[in-house]
N, C-alpha and C positions, 0 to 999 in steps of 0.2 A: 504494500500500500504506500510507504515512504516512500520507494523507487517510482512508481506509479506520480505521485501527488510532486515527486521533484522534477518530471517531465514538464509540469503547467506553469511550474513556478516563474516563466517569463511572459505568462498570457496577458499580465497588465491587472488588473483590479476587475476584473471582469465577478460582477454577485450572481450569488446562487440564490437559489431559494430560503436559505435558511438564515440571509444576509451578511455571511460575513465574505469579504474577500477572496480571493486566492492568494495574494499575500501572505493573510492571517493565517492562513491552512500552511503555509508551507512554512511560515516559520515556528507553527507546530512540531511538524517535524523534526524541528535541529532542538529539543528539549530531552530532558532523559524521562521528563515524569509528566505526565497528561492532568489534569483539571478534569472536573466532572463537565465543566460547559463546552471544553474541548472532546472529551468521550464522544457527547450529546452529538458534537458536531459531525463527527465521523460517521456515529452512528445514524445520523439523518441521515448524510450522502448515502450510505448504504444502504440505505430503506428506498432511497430512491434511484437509486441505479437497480437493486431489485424490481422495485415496482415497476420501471422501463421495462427492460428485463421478462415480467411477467404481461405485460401488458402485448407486447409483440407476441410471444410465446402465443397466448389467446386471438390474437389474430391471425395468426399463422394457422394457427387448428381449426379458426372459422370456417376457412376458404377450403378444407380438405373434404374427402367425402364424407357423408353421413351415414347412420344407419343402415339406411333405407337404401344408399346408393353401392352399388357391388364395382368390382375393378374385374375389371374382364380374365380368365382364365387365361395360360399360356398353351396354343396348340402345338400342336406337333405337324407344324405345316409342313409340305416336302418343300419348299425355297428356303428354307433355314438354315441348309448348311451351307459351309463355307464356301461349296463348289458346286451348288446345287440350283439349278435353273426354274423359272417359275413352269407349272404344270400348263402346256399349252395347249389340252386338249377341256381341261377343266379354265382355261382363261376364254375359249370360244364356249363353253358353255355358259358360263357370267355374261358372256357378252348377251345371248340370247336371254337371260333370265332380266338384265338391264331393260332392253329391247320392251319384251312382252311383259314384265309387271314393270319398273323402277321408273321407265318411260315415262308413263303417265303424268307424273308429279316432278322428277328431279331433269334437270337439263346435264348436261356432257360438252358447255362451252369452250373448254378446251381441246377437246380429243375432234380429230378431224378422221372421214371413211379410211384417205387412204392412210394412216397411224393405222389396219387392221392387217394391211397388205404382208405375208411374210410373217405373220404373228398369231393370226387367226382365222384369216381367212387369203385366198389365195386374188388375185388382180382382178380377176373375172369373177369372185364370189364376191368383194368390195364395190365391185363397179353394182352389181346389183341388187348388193343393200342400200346403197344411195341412189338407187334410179325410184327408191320404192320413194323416196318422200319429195315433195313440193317445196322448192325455196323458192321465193318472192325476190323476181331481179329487176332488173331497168334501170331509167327509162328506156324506152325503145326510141324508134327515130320518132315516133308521134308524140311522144313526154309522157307515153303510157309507162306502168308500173305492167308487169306481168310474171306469171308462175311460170317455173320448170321441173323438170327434172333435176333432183338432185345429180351431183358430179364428186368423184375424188374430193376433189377440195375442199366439200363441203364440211360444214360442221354437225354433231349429233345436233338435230332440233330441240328447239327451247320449246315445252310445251303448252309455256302461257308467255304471251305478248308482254309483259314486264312483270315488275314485282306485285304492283299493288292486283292486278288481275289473280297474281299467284296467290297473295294474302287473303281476297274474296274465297276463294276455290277451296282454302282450307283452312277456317272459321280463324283467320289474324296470320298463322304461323306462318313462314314462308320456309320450302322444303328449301336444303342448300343443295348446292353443285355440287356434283362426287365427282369431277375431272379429279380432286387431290384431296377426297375427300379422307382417306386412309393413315395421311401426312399430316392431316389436321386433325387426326382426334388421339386422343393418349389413349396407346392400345392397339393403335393400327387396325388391321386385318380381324387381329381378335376382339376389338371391341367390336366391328361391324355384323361381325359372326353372331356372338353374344346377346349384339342388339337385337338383330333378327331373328332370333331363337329364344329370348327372353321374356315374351309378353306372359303374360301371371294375373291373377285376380288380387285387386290390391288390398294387402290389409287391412286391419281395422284401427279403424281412425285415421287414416289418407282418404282425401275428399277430392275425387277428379270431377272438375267443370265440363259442361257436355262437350261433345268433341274430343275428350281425351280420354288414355288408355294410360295405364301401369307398367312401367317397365324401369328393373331394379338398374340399368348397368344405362338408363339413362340419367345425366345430374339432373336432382330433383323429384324423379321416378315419373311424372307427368309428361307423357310424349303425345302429340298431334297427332303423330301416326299411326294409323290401325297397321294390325299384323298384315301384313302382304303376301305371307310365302306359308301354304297351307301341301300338306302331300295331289302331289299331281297337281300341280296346279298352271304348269307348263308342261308339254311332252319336249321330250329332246330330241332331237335330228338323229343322234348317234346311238338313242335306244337307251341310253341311263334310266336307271330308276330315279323318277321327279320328283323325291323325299324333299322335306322342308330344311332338312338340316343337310343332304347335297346340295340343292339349290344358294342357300345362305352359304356354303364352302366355296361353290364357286365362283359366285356374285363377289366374294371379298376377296378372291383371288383376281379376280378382273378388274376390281378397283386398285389393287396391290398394282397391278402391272399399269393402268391409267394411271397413279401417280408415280413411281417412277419407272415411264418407257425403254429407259437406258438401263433394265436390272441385269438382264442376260449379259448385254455387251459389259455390263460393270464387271458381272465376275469372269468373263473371258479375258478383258484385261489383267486381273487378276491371276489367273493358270499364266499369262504369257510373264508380267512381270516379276513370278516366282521364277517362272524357267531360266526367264534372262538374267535376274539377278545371283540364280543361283550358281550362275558359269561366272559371273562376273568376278563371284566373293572368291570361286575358285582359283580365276588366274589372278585376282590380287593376292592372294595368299600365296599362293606361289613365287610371284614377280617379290613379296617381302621379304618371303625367303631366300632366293637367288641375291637382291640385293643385300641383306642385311648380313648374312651365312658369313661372311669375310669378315665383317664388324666386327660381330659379334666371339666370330670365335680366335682371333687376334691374342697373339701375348705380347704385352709391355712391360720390355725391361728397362730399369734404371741402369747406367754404366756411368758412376763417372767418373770425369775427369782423375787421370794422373800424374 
């Protein structure tokens, strides 16, 4: 505390709460025997460096979860390992599970048809999931506005004209964008999992306002959104069985890979720059040895003079 209180002793007269100086404190210090008003004083400051102290501590635990909120389990997803690519046969079935239910309510502003080319779907299987929707182009030469066929370039459609249309549609909430939606929640993949497979009857004594549903691994437990993903509730192209809890695995594998596109090529860079660094440390180990080998193993003699 001495060493502490002799750090301030140049702040100037600067008063505490309890009014005395920082002066007066430090020249506490250089005494061998304390006064009871001197004690008192210490003792305040430490009551209120505690009560700081405690008062942050209670804030800190405010903002954490509650009860009622759960922290998403860890799966055992196959992209987890070091060297392990995302599942791209379960990332085209996310795609289609997005498509026919997530569509509805959520947009994919960022992800554009041809981002599926090479990844999910092959040039001519992309050109024909975006031939399937209508974007709004122009003008034309007359200053008309007109429909097309969607193109490569296009983007997922937005399925309501702006926000406040999207806030009508679903009694205030507005659903967010999942281009990165995975990146933005603590949890990743397994919260989205979680979420989607978490709806429950809420218990007693939580009061949902109409429109809302119960769900422990959302903060709060009050979510906008009804369950979506029920058994069969899409068929798949490739013949999976259309459980709610494959459905929700692949759906958050598909969002895994919409936020980061670059996950394959990250860990192929990776295998290449263990390869190449691992030659690299070789021949520097080596080129040490050759140079140093003479150094190191050298006798010096003193001789002298006669």
């Amino acid at each position: 505390m001495a060493a502490r209180v002799g750090k301030i002793c140049g702040m100037g007269l600067l008063k505490c709460n309890t009014g005395y100086s920082l002066n007066q404190i430090c020249s506490i210090t250089t005494k061998r025997e304390w006064s009871r008003s001197q004690k008192n004083l210490i003792g305040a400051i430490g009551a209120l460096t505690g009560g700081a102290g405690a008062l942050l501590f209670a804030l800190d635990q405010s903002v954490r979860a509650t009860d009622l909120e759960l922290h998403p389990p860890k799966n055992p997803w196959s992209h987890n390992g070091l060297f392990s690519s995302l599942d791209h046969a379960s990332v085209r079935r996310g795609y289609e599970v997005y498509k026919q239910v997530c569509a509805a309510c959520h947009s994919m502003r960022f992800i554009a048809y041809r981002n599926l080319i090479g990844v999910t779907h092959t040039e001519e299987e992309a050109k024909a999931e975006a031939a399937e929707i209508l974007v709004t182009d122009g003008p034309d030469e007359n200053g008309h506005m007109f429909e097309r066929p969607g193109k490569l370039s296009d983007y997922f459609p937005n399925p309501y004209a702006n926000e406040e249309a999207a806030r009508a549609a679903n009694n205030g909430a507005y659903p967010p964008d999942l281009s990165y939606i995975v990146l933005a929640r603590h949890g990743g993949e397994d919260y989205v999992f979680s979420l989607l497979t978490g709806y429950c009857e809420a218990p007693a004594g939580v009061v949902l306002r109409e429109g809302q549903y119960f769900n422990p691994y959302f903060p709060g437990g009050a979510i906008s959104m009804a369950q979506a993903l029920y058994n069969e509730t899409i068929e798949y192209q490739d013949g999976t069985p259309a459980s709610a809890s494959q459905m929700a695995k692949d759906v958050a594998t598909f969002l895994k890979w919409t936020s980061e596109p670059e996950f394959d090529d990250r860990k192929r860079m990776l295998i290449k720059a263990i390869g190449i660094f691992s030659l690299l440390i070789g021949f520097t180990y080596y080129l040490k040895k050759h140079k140093w080998a003479s150094l190191k193993t050298r006798k010096i003699e003193f001789k002298p003079r006669k």
